[in-house]
PDB file of N, H, CA, C and O in Angstrom:
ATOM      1  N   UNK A   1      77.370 121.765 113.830  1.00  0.00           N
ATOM      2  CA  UNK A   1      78.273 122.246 114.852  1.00  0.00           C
ATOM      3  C   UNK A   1      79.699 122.133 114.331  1.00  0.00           C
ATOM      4  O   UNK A   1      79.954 121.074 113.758  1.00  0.00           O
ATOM      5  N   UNK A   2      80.660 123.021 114.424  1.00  0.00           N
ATOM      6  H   UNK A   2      80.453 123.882 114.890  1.00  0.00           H
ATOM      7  CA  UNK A   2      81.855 123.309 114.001  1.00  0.00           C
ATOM      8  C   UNK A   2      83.095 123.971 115.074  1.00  0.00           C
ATOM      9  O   UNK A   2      83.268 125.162 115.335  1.00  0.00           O
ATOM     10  N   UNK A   3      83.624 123.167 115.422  1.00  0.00           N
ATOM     11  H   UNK A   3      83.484 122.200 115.210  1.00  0.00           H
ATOM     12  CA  UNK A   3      85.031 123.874 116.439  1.00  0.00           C
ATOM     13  C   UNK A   3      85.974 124.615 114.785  1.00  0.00           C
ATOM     14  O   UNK A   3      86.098 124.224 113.624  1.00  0.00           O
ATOM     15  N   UNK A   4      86.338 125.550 115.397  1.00  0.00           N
ATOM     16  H   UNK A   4      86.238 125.868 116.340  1.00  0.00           H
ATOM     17  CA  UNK A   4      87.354 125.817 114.135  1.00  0.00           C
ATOM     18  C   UNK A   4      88.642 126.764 115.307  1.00  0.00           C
ATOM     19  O   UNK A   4      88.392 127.221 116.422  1.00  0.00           O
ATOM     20  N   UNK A   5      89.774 126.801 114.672  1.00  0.00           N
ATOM     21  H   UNK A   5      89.977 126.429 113.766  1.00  0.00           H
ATOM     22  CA  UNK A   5      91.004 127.920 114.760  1.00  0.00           C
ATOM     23  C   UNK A   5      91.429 128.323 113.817  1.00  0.00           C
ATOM     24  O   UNK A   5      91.325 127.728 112.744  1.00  0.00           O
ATOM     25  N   UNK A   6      92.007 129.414 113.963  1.00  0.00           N
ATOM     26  H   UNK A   6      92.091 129.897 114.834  1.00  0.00           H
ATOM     27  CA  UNK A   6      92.902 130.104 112.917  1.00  0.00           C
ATOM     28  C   UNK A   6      92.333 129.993 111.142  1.00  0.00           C
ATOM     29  O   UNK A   6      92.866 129.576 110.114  1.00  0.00           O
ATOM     30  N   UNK A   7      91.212 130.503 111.414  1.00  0.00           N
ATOM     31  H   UNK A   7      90.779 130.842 112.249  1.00  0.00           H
ATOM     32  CA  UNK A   7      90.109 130.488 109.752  1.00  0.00           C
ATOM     33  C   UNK A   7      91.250 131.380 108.717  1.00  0.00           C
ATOM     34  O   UNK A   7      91.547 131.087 107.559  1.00  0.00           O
ATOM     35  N   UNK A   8      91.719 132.436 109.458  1.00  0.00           N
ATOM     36  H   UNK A   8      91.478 132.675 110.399  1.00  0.00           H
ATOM     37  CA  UNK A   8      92.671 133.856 108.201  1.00  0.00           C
ATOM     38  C   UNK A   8      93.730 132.595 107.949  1.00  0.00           C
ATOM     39  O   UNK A   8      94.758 133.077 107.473  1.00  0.00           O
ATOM     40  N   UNK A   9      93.808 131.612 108.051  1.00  0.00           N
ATOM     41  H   UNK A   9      92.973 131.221 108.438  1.00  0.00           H
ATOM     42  CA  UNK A   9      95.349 130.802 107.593  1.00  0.00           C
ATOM     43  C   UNK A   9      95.315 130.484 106.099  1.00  0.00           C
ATOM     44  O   UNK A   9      94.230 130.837 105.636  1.00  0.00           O
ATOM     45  N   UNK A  10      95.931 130.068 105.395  1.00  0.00           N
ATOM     46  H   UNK A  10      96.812 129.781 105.771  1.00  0.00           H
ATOM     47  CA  UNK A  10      95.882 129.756 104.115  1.00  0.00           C
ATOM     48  C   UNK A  10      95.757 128.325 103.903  1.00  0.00           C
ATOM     49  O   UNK A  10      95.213 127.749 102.961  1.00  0.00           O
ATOM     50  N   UNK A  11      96.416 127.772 105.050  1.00  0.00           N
ATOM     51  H   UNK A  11      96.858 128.239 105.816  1.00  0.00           H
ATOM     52  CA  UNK A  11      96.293 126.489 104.819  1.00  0.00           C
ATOM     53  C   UNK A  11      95.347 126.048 105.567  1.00  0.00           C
ATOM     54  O   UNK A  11      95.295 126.501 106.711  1.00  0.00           O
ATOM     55  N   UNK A  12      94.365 125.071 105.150  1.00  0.00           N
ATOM     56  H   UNK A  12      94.407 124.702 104.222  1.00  0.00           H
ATOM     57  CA  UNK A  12      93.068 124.821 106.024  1.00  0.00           C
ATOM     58  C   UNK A  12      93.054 123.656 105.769  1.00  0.00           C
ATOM     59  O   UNK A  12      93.397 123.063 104.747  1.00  0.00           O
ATOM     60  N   UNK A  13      92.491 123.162 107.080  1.00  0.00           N
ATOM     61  H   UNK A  13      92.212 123.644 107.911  1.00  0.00           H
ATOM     62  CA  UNK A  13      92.306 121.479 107.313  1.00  0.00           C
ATOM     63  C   UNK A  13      90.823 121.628 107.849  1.00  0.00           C
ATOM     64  O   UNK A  13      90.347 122.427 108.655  1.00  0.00           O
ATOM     65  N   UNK A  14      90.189 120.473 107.049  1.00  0.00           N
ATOM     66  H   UNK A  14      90.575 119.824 106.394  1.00  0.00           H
ATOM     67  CA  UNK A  14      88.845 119.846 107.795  1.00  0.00           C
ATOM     68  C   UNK A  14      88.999 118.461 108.360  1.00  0.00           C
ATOM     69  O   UNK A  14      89.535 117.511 107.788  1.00  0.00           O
ATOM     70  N   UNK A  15      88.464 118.470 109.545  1.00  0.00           N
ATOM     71  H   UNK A  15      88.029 119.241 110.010  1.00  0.00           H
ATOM     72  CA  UNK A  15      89.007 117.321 110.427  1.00  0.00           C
ATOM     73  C   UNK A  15      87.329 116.689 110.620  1.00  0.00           C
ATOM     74  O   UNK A  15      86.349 117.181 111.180  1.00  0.00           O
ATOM     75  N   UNK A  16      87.575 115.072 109.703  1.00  0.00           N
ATOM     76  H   UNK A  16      88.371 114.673 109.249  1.00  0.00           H
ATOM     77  CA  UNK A  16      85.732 114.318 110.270  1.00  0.00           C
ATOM     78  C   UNK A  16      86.130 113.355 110.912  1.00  0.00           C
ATOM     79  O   UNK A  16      87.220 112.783 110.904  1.00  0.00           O
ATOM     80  N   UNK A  17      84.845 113.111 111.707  1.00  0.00           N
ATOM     81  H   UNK A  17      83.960 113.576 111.714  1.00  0.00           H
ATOM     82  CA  UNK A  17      85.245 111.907 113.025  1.00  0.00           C
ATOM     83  C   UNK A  17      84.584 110.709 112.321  1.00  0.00           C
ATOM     84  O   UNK A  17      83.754 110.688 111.412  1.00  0.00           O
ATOM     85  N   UNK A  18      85.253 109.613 113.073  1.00  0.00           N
ATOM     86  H   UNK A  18      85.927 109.630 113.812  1.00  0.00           H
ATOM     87  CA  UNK A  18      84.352 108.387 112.549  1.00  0.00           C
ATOM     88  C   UNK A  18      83.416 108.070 113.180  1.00  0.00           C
ATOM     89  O   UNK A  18      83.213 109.041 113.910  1.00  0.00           O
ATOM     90  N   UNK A  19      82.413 107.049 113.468  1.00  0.00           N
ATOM     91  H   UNK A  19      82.578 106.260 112.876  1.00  0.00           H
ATOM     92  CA  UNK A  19      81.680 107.156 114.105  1.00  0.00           C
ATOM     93  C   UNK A  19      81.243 106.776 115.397  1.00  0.00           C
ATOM     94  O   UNK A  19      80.132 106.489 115.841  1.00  0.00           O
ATOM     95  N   UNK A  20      82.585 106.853 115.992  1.00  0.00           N
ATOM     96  H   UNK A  20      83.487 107.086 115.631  1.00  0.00           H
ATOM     97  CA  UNK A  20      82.393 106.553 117.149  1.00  0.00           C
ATOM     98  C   UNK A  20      82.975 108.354 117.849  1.00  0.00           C
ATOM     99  O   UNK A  20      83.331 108.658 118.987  1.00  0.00           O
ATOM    100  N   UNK A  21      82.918 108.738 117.282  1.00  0.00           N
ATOM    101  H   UNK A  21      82.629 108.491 116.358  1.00  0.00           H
ATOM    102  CA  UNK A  21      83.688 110.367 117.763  1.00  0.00           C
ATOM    103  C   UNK A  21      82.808 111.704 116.868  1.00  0.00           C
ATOM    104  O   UNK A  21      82.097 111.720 115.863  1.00  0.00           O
ATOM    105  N   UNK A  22      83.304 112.765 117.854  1.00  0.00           N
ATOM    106  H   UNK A  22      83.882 112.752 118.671  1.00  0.00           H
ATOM    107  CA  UNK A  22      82.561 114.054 117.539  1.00  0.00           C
ATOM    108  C   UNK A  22      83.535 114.592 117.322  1.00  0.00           C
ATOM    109  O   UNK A  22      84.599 114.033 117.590  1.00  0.00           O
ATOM    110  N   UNK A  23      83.496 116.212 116.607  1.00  0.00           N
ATOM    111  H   UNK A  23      82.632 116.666 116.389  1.00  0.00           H
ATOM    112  CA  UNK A  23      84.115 117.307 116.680  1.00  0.00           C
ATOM    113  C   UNK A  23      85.227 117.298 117.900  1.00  0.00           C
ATOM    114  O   UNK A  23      86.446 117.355 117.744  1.00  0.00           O
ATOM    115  N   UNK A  24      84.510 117.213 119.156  1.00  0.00           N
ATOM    116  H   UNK A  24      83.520 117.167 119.283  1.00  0.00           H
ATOM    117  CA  UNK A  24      85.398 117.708 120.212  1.00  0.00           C
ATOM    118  C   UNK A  24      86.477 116.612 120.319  1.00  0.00           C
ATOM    119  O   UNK A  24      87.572 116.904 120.801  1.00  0.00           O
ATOM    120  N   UNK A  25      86.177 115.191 119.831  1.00  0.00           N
ATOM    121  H   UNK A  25      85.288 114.954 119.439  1.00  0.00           H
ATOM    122  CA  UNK A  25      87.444 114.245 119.777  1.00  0.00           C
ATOM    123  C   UNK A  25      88.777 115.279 119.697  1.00  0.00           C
ATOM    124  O   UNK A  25      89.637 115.483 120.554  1.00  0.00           O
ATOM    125  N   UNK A  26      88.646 115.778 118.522  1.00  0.00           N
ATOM    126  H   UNK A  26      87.948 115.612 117.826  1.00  0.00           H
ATOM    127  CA  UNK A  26      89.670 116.401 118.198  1.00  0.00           C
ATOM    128  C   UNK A  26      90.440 117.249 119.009  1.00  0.00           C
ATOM    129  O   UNK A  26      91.660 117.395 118.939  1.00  0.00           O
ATOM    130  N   UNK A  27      89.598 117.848 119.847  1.00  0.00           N
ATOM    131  H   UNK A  27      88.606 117.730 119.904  1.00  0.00           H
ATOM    132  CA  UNK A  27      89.926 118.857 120.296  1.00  0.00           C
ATOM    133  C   UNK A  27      90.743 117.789 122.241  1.00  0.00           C
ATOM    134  O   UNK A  27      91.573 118.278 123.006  1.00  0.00           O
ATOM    135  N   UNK A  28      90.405 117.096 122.311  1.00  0.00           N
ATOM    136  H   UNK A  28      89.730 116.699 121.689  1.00  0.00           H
ATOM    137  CA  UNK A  28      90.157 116.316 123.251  1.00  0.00           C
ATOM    138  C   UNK A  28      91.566 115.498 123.063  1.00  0.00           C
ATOM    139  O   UNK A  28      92.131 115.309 124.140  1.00  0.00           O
ATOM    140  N   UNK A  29      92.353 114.896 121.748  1.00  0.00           N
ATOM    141  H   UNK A  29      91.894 115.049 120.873  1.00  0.00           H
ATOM    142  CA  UNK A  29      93.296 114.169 121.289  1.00  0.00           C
ATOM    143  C   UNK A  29      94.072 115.374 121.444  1.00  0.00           C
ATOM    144  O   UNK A  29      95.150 115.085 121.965  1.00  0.00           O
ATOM    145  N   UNK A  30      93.989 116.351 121.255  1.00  0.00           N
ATOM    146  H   UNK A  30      93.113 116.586 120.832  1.00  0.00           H
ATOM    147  CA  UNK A  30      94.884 118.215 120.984  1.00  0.00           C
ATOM    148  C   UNK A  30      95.411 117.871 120.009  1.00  0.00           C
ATOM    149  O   UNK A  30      96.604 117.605 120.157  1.00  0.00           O
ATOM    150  N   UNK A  31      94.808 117.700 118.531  1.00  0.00           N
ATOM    151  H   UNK A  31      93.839 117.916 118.411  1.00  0.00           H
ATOM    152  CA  UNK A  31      95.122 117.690 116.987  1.00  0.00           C
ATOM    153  C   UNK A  31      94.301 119.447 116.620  1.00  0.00           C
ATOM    154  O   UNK A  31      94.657 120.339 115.850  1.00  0.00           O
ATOM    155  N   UNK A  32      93.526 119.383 117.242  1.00  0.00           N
ATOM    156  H   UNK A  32      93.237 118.659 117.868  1.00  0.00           H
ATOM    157  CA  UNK A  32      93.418 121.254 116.909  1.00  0.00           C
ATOM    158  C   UNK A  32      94.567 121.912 117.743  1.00  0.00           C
ATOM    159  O   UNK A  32      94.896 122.981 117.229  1.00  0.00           O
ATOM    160  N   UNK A  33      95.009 121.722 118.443  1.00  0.00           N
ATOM    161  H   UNK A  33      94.741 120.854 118.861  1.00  0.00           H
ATOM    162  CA  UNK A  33      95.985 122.311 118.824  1.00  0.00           C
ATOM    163  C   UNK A  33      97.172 122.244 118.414  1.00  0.00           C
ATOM    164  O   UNK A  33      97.676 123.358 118.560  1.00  0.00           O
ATOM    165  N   UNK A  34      97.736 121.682 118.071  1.00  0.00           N
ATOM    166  H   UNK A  34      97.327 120.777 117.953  1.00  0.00           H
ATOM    167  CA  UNK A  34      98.835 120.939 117.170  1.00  0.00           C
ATOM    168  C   UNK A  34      98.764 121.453 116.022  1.00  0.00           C
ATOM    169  O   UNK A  34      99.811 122.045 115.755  1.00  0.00           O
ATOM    170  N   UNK A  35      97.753 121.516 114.947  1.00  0.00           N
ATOM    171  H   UNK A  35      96.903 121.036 115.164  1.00  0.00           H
ATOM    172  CA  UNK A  35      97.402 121.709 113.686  1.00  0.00           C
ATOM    173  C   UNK A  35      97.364 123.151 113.684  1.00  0.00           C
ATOM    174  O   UNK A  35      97.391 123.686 112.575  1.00  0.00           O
ATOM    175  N   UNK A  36      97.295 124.059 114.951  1.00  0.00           N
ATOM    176  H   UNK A  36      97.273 123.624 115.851  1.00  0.00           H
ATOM    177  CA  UNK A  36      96.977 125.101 114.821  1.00  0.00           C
ATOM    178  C   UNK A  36      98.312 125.557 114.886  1.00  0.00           C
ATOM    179  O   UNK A  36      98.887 125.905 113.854  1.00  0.00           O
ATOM    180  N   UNK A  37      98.893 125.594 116.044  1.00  0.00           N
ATOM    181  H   UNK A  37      98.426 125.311 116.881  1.00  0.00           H
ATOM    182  CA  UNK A  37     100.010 125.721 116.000  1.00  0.00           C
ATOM    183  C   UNK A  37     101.182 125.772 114.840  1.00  0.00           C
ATOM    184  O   UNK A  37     101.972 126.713 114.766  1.00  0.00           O
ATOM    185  N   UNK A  38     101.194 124.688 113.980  1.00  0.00           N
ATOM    186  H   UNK A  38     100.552 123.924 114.040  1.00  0.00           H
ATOM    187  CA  UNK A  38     101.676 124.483 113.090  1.00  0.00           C
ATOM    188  C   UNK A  38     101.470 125.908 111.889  1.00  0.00           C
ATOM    189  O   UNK A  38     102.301 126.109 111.003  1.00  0.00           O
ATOM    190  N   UNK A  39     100.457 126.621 112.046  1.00  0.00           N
ATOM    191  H   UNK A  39      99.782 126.458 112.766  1.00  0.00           H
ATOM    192  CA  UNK A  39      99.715 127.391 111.325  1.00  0.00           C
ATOM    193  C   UNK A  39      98.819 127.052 110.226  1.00  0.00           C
ATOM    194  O   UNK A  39      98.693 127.686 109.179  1.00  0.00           O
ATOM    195  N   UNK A  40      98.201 125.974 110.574  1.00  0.00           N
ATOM    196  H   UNK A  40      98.304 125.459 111.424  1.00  0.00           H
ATOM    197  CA  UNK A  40      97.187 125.656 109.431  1.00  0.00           C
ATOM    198  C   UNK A  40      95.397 126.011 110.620  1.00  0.00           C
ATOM    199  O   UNK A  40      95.194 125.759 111.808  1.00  0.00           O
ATOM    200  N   UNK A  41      94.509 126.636 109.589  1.00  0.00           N
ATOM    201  H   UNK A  41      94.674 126.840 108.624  1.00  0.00           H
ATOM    202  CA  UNK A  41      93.431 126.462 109.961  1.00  0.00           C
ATOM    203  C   UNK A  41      92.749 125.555 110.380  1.00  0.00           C
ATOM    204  O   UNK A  41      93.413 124.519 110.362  1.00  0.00           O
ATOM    205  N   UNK A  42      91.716 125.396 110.769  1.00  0.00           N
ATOM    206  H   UNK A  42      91.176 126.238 110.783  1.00  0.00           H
ATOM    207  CA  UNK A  42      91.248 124.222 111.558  1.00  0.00           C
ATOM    208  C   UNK A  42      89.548 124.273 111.252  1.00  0.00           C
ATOM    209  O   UNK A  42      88.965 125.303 111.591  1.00  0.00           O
ATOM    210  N   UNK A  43      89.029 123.544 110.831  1.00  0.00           N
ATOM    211  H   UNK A  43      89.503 122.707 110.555  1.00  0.00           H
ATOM    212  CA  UNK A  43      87.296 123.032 111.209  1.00  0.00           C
ATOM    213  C   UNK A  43      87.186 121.678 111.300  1.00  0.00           C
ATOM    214  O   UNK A  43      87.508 120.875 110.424  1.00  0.00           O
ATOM    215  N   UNK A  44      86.617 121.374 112.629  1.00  0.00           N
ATOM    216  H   UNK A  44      86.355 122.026 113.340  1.00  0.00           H
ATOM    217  CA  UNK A  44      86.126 120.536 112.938  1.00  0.00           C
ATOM    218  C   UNK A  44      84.699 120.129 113.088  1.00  0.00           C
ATOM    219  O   UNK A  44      84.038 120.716 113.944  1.00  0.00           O
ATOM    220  N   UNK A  45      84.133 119.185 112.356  1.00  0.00           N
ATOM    221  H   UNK A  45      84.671 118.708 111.661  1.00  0.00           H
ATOM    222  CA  UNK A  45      82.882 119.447 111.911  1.00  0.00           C
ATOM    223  C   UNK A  45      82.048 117.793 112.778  1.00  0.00           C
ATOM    224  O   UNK A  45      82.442 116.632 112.891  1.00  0.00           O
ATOM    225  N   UNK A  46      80.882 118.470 113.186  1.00  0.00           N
ATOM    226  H   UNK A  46      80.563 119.413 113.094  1.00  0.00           H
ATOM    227  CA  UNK A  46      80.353 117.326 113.858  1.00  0.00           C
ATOM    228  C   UNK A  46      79.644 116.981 112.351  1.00  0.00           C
ATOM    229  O   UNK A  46      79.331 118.019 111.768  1.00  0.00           O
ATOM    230  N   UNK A  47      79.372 115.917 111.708  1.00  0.00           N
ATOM    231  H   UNK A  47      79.626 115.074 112.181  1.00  0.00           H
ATOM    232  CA  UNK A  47      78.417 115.993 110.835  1.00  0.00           C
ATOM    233  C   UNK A  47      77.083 115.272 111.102  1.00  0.00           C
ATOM    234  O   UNK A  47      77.180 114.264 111.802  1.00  0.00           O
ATOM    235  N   UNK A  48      75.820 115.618 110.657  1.00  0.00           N
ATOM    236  H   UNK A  48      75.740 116.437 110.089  1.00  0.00           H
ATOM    237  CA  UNK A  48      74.540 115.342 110.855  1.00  0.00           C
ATOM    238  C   UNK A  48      74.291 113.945 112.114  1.00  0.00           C
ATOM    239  O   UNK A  48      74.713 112.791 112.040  1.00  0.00           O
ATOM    240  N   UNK A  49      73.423 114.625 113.260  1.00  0.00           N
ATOM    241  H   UNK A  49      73.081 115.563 113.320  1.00  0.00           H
ATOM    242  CA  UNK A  49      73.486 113.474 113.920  1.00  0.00           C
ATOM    243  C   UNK A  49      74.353 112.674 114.798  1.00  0.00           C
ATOM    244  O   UNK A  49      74.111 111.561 115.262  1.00  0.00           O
ATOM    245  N   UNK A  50      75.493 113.469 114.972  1.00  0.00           N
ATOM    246  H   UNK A  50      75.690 114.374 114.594  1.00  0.00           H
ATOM    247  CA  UNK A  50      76.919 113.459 115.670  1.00  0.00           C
ATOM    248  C   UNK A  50      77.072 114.110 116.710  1.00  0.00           C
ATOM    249  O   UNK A  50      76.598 115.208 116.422  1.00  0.00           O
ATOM    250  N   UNK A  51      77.397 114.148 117.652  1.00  0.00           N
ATOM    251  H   UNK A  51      77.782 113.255 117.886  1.00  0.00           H
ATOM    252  CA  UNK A  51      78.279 114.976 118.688  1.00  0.00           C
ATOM    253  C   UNK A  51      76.793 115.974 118.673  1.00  0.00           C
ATOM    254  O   UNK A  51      75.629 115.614 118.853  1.00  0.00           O
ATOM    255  N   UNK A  52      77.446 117.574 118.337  1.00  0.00           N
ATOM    256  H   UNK A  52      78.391 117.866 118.190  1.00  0.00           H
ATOM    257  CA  UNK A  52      76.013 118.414 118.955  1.00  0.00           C
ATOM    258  C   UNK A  52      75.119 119.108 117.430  1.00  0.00           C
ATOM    259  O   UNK A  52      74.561 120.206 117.403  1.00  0.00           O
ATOM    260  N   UNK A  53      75.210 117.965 116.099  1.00  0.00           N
ATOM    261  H   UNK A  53      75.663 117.073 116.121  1.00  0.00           H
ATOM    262  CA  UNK A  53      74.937 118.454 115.326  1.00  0.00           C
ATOM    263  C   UNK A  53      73.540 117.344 115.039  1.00  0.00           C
ATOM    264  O   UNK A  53      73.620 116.261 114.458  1.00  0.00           O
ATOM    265  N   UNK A  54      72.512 117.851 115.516  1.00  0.00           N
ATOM    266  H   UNK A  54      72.447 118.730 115.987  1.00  0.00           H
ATOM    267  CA  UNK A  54      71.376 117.412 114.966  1.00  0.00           C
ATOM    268  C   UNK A  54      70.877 116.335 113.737  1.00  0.00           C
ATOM    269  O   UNK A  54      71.556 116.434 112.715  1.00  0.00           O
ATOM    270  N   UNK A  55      70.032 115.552 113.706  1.00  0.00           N
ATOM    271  H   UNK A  55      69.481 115.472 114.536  1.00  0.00           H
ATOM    272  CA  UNK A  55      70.066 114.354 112.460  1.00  0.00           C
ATOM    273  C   UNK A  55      69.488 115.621 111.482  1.00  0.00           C
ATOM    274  O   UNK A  55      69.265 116.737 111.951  1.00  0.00           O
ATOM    275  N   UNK A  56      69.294 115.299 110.141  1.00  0.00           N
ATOM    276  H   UNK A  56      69.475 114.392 109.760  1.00  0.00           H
ATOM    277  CA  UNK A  56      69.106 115.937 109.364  1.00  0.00           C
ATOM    278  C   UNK A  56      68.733 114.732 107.745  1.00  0.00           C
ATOM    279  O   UNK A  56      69.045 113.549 107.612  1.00  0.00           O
ATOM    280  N   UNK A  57      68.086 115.529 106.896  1.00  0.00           N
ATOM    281  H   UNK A  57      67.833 116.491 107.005  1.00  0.00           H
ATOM    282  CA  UNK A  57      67.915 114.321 105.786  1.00  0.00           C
ATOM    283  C   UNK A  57      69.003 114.725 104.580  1.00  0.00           C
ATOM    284  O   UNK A  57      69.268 114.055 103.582  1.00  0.00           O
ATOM    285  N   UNK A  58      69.459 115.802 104.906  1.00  0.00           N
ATOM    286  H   UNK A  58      69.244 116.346 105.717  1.00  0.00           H
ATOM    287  CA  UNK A  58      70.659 116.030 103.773  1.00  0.00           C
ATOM    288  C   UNK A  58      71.769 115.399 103.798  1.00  0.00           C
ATOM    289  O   UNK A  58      72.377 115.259 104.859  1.00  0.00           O
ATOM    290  N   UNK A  59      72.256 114.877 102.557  1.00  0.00           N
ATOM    291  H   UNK A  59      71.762 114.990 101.695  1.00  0.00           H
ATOM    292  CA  UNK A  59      73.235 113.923 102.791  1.00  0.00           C
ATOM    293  C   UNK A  59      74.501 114.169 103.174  1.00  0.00           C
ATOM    294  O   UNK A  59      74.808 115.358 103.083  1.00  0.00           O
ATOM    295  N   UNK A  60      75.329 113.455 103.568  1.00  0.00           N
ATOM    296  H   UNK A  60      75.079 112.490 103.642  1.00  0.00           H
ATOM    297  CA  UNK A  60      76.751 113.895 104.832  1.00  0.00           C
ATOM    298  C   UNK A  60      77.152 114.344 103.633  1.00  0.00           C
ATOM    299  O   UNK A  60      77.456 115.500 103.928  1.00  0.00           O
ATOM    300  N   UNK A  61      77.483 114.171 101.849  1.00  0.00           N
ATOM    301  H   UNK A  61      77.236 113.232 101.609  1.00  0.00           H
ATOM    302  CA  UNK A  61      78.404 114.809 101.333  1.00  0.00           C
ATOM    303  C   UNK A  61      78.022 116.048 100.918  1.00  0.00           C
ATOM    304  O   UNK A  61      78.935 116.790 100.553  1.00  0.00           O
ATOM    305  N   UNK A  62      76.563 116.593 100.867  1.00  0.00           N
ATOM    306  H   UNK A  62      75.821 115.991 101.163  1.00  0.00           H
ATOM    307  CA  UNK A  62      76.339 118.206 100.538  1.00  0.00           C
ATOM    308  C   UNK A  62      76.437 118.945 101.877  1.00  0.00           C
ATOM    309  O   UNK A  62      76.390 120.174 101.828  1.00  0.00           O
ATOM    310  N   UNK A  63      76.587 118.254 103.246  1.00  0.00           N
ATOM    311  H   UNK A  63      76.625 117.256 103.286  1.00  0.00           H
ATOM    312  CA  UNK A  63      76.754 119.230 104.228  1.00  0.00           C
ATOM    313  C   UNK A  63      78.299 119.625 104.097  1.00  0.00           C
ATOM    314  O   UNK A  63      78.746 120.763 103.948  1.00  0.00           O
ATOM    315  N   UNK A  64      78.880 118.650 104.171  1.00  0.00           N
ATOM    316  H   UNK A  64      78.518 117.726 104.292  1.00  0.00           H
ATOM    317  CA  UNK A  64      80.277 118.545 103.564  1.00  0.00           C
ATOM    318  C   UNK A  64      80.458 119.510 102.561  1.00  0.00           C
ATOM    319  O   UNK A  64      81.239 120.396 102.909  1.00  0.00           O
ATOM    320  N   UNK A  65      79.972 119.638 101.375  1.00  0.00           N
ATOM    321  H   UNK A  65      79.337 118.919 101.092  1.00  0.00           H
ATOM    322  CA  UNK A  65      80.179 120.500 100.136  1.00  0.00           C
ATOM    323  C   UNK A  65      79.421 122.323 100.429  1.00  0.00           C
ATOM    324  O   UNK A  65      79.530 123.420  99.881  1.00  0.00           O
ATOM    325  N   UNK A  66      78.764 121.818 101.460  1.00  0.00           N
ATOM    326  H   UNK A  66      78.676 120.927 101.905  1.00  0.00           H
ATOM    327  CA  UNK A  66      77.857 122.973 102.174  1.00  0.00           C
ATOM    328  C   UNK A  66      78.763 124.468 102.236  1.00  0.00           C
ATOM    329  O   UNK A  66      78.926 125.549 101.670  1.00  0.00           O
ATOM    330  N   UNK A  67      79.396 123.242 103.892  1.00  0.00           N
ATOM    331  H   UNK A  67      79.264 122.364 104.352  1.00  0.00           H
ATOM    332  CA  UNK A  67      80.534 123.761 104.548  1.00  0.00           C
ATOM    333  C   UNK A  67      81.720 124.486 103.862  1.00  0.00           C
ATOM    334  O   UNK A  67      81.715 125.716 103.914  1.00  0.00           O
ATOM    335  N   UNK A  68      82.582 123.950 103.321  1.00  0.00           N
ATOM    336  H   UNK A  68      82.586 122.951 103.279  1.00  0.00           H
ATOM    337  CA  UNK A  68      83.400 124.151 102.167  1.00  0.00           C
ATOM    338  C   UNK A  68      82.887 125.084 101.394  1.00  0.00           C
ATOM    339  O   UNK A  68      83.748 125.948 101.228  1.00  0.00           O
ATOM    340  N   UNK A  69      81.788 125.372 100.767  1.00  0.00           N
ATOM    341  H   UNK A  69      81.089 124.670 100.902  1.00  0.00           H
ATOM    342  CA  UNK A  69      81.229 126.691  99.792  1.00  0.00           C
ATOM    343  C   UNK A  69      80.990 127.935 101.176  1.00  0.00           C
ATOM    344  O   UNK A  69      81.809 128.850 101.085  1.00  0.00           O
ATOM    345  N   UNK A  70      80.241 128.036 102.102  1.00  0.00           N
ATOM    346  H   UNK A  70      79.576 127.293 102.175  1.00  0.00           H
ATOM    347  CA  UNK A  70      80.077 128.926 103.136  1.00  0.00           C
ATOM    348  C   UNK A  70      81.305 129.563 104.089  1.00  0.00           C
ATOM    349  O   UNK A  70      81.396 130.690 104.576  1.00  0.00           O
ATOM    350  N   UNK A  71      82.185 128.454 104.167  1.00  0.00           N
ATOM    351  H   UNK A  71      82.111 127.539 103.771  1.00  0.00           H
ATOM    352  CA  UNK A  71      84.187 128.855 104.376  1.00  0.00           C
ATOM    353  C   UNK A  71      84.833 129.385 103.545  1.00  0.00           C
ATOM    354  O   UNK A  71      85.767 130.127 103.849  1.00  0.00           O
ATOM    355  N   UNK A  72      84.423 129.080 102.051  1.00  0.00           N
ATOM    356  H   UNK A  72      83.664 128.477 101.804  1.00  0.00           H
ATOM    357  CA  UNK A  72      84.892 129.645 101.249  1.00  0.00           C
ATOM    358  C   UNK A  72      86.488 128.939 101.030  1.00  0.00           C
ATOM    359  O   UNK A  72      87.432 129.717 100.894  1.00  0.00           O
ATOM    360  N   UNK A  73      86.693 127.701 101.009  1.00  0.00           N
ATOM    361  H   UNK A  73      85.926 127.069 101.120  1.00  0.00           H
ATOM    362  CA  UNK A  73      87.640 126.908 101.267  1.00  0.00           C
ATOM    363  C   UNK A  73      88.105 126.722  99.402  1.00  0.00           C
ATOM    364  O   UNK A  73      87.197 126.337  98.665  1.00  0.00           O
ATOM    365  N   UNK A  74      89.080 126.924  98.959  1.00  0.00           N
ATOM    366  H   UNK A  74      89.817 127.236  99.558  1.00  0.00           H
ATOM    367  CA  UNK A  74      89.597 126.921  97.735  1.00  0.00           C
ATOM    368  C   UNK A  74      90.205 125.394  97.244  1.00  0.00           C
ATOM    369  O   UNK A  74      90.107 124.769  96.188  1.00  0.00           O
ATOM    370  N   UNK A  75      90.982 125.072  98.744  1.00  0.00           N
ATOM    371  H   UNK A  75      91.062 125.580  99.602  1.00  0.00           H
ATOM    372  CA  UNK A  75      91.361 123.233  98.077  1.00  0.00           C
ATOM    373  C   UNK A  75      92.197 123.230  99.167  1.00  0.00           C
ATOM    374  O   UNK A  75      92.874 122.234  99.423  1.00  0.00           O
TER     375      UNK A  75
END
């Protein structure tokens, strides 16, 4: 599960929760809103087992590296 804004931006931020928080933290603190504003992109990523993203056996850093290759995220 992924909240995102403003994907066409150049500048892109991935925002992870710790584990006491989901995706929507973010959205909930208004750091996607803020961040967006600013004009930077936004994904907010529940990762495996979090918020509304299902457990899974793949490890948090290839969903991570997943994500990032399927966004097409450069750095």
């Amino acid at each position: 599960h992924i909240l995102s804004a403003n994907e066409d931006s150049d500048k892109r931020v991935i925002l992870l929760h710790g584990a006491k928080f989901k995706a929507q933290t973010w959205n909930d603190l208004g750091t996607i809103d803020t961040l967006g504003k600013a004009g930077f992109g936004i994904l907010a990523l529940d990762m495996p087992g979090f918020g509304e993203s299902p457990y899974c056996m793949m490890e948090q850093i290839d969903v991570l590296y997943n994500v990032i290759q399927k966004k097409e995220i450069k750095k």
